[in-house]
C-alpha positions as CSV (number, residue, x, y, z in Angstrom):
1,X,0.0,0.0,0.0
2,X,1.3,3.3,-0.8
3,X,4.3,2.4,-2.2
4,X,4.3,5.3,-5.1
5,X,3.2,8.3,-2.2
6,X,6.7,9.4,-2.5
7,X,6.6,10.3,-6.5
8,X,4.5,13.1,-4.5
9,X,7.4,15.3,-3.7
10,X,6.5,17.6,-1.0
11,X,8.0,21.2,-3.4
12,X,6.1,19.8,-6.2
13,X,2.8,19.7,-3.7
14,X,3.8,23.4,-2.8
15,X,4.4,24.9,-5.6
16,X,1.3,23.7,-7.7
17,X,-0.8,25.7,-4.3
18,X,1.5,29.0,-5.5
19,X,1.3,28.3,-9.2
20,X,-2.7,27.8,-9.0
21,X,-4.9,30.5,-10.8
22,X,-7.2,31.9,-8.4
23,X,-4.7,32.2,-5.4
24,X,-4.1,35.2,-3.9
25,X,-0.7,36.9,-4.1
26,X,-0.7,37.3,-0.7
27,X,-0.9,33.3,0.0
28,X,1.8,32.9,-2.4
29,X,4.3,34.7,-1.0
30,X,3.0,33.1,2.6
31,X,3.7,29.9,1.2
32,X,7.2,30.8,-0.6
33,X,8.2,32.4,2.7
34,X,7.6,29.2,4.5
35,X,8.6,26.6,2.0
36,X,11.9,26.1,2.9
37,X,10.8,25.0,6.7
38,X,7.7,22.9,5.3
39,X,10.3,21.0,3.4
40,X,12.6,20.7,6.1
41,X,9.5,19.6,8.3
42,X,8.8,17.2,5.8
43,X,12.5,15.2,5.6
44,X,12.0,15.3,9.3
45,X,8.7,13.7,9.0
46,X,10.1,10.6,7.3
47,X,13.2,10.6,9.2
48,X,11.1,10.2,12.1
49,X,8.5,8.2,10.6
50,X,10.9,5.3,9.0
51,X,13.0,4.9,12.6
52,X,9.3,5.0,14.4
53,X,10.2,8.6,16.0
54,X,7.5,9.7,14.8
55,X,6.0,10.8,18.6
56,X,8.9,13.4,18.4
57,X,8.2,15.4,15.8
58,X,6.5,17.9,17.6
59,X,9.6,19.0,19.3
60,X,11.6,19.4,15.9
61,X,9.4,20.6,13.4
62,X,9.2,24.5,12.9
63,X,6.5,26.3,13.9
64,X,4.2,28.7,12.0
65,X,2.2,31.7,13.0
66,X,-1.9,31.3,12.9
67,X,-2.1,33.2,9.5
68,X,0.5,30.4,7.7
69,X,-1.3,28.0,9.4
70,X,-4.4,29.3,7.9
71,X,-3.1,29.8,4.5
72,X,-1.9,25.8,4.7
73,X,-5.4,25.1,5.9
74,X,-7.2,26.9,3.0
75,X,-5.3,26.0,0.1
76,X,-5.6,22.0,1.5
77,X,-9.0,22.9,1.6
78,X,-9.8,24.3,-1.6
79,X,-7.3,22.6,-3.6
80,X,-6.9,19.2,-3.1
81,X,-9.4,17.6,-5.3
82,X,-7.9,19.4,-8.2
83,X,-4.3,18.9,-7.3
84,X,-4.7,15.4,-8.0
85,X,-3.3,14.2,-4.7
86,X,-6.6,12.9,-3.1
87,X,-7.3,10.5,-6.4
88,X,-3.8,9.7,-6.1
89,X,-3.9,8.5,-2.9
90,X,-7.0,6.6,-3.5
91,X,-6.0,4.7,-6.4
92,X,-3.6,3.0,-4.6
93,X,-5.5,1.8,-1.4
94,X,-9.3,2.1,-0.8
95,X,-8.6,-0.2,2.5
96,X,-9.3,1.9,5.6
97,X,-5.8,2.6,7.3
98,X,-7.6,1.9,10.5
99,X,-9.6,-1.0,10.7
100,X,-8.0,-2.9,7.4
101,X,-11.3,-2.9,5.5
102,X,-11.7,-2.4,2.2
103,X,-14.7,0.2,1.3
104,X,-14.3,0.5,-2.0
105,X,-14.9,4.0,-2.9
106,X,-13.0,7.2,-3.0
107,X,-16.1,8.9,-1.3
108,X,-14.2,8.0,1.8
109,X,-12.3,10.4,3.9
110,X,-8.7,11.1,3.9
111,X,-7.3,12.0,7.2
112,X,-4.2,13.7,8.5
113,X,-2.8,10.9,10.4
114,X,-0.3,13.6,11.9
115,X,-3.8,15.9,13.2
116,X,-3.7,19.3,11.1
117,X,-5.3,21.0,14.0
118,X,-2.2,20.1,16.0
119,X,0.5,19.8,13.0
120,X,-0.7,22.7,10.3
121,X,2.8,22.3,8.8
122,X,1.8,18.9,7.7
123,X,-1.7,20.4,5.8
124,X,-0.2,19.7,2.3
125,X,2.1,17.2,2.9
126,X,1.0,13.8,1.5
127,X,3.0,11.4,3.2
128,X,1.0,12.8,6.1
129,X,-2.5,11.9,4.1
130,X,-4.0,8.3,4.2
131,X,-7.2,7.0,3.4
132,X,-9.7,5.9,6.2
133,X,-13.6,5.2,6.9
134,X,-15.0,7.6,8.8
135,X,-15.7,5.4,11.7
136,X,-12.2,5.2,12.2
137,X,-11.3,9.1,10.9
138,X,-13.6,9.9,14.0
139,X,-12.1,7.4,16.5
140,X,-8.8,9.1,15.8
141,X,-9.4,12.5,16.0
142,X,-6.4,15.1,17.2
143,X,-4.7,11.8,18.6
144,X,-0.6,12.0,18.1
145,X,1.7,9.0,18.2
146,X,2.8,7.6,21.3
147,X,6.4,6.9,21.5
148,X,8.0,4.5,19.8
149,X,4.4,3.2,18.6
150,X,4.1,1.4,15.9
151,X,1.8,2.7,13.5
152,X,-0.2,1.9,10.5
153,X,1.4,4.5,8.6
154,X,4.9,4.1,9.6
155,X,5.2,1.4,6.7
156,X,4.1,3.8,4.2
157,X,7.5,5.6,3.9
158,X,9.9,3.0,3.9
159,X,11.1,3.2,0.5
């Protein structure tokens, strides 16, 4: 499962939000100003993920200010669909990360298995992405790894 997430380069998920008709200048140079920490974030992220480190990320990872945050937040939201990312992500699994069961449709949610509420740098990012049923995308809500836990997404970035 997964196995092709990575041909999702975090600067190519970036930059498609900045090169999109439709978004404000303003967000653009947000997300240029930040890009170099969310892809810092993001090596950090699998670094963390791959040695099951994961719990410690929130230590490590750079912070961003509640307008960045926001911006991340808003392009995620209105952009996804036609970045490609959410179909992507779907054709490769359409087995619920949680409970192992296969729903078999892409009306299912994807869910932030870092919490966005508690990780905004991790809005775009989609390593951080998997695809769940909403039974378990509500069970999970704003839960963080525990340390050293072994979790159903650390297997997705071993390459």
């Amino acid at each position: 499962m997964f196995k092709k997430i990575h041909s999702l380069e975090p600067d190519t998920v970036t930059q498609y939000y900045v090169n999109k008709i439709g978004v404000s200048r303003k967000k653009k140079a947000t997300i240029n100003r930040i890009n170099g920490n969310l892809l810092n974030d993001a090596t950090l992220y699998k670094t963390l993920a791959t040695t099951k480190n994961l719990h410690l990320i929130k230590s490590k990872m750079s912070t961003l200010n509640e307008n960045e945050g926001k911006v991340l937040s808003l392009l995620y939201e209105s952009h996804l669909k036609d970045s490609g990312v959410r179909s992507f992500i779907f054709k490769q699994s359409l087995v619920c990360v949680g409970c192992q069961k296969n729903y078999a449709t892409n009306r299912s949610t994807l869910d932030h298995f870092l919490p966005s509420s508690i990780f905004p740098n991790f809005y775009v990012l989609p390593w951080n992405l998997v695809p769940t049923c909403g039974d378990c995308n509500r069970k999970k809500n704003d839960v963080e790894p525990k340390k050293r836990e072994k979790t159903y997404h650390t297997h997705t970035l071993i390459l």
